[in-house]
C-alpha positions as CSV (number, residue, x, y, z in Angstrom):
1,X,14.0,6.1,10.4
2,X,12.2,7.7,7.4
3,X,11.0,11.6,7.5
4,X,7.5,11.9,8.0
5,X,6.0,12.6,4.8
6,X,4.3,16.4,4.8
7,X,0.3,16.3,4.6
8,X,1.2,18.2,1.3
9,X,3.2,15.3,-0.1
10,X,0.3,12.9,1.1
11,X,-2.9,14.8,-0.6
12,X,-0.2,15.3,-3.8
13,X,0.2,11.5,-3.8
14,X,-3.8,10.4,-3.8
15,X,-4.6,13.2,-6.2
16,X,-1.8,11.7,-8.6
17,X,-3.0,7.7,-7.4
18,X,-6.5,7.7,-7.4
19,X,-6.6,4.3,-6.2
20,X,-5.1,5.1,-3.6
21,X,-7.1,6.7,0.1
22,X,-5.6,8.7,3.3
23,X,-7.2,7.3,5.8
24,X,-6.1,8.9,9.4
25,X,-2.4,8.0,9.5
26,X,-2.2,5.3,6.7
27,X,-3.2,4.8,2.9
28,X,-4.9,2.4,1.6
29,X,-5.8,0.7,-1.4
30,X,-8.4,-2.3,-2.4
31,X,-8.4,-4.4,-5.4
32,X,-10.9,-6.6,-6.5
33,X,-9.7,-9.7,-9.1
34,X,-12.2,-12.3,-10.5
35,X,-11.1,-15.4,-8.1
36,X,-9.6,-16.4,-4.9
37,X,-6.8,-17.5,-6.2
38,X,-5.6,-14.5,-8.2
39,X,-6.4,-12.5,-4.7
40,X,-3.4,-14.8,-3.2
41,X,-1.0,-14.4,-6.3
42,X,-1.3,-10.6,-6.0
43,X,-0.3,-11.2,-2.5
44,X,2.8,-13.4,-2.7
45,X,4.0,-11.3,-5.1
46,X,3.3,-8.1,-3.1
47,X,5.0,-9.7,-0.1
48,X,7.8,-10.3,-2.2
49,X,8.4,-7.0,-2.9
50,X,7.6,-5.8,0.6
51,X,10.6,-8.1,1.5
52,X,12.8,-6.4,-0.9
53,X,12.2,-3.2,0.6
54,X,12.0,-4.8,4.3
55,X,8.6,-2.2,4.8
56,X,5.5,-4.3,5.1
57,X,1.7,-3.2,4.5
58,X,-0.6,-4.9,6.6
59,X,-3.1,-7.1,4.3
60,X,-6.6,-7.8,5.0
61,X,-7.9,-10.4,2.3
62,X,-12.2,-11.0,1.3
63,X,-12.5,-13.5,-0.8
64,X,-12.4,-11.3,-4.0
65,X,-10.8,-8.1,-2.6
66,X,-7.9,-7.3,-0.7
67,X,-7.4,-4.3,1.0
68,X,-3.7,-3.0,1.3
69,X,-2.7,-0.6,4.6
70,X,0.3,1.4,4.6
71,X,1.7,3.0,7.4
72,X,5.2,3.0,9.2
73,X,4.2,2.3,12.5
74,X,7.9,3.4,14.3
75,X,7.5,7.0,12.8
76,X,3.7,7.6,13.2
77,X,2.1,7.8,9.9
78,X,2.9,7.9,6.1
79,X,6.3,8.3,4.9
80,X,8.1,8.1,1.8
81,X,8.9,3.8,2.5
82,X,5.1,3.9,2.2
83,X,4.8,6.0,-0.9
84,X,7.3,4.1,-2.7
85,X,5.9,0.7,-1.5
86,X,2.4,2.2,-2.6
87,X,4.0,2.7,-6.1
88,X,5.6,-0.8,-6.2
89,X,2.0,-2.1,-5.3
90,X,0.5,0.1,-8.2
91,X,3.2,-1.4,-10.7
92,X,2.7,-4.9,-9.4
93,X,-1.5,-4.5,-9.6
94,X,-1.3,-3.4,-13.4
């Protein structure tokens, strides 16, 4: 099981990934694209990644915007799976 990330390493992370929110014992993210359709691309391709790294955000799509939640569930909050799976999301959104 992943180490618990320290709050420290948390507020370090949004100040550094603006995008990016602490919210309770998760992060989380929303993008807006100009259709549906680009919404579900961003997806599958985010799921792919997620697969790669076997850690899985959940995803809550609105038309336009998805919202993307990270938090490893088995440990209790953020840890560095979800840090790294946040920057794979960042790399994957730009």
């Amino acid at each position: 099981m992943p180490d618990l990330e320290p709050h420290e390493s948390v507020i370090g992370f949004c100040a550094e990934h603006i995008d990016w929110v602490r919210d309770e014992d998760a992060l989380t993210r929303s993008v807006t694209l100009p259709t549906f359709p680009d919404v579900i691309m961003l997806v599958n391709r985010i799921a792919e990644a997620a697969e790669q790294m076997d850690h899985h955000p959940d995803i809550d799509i609105r038309w336009r915007t998805v919202t993307f939640t990270l938090s490893t569930h088995s440990a209790g909050g953020v840890t560095s799976l979800d840090l790294d799976l946040a920057r794979r999301i960042d790399a994957i959104v730009e």
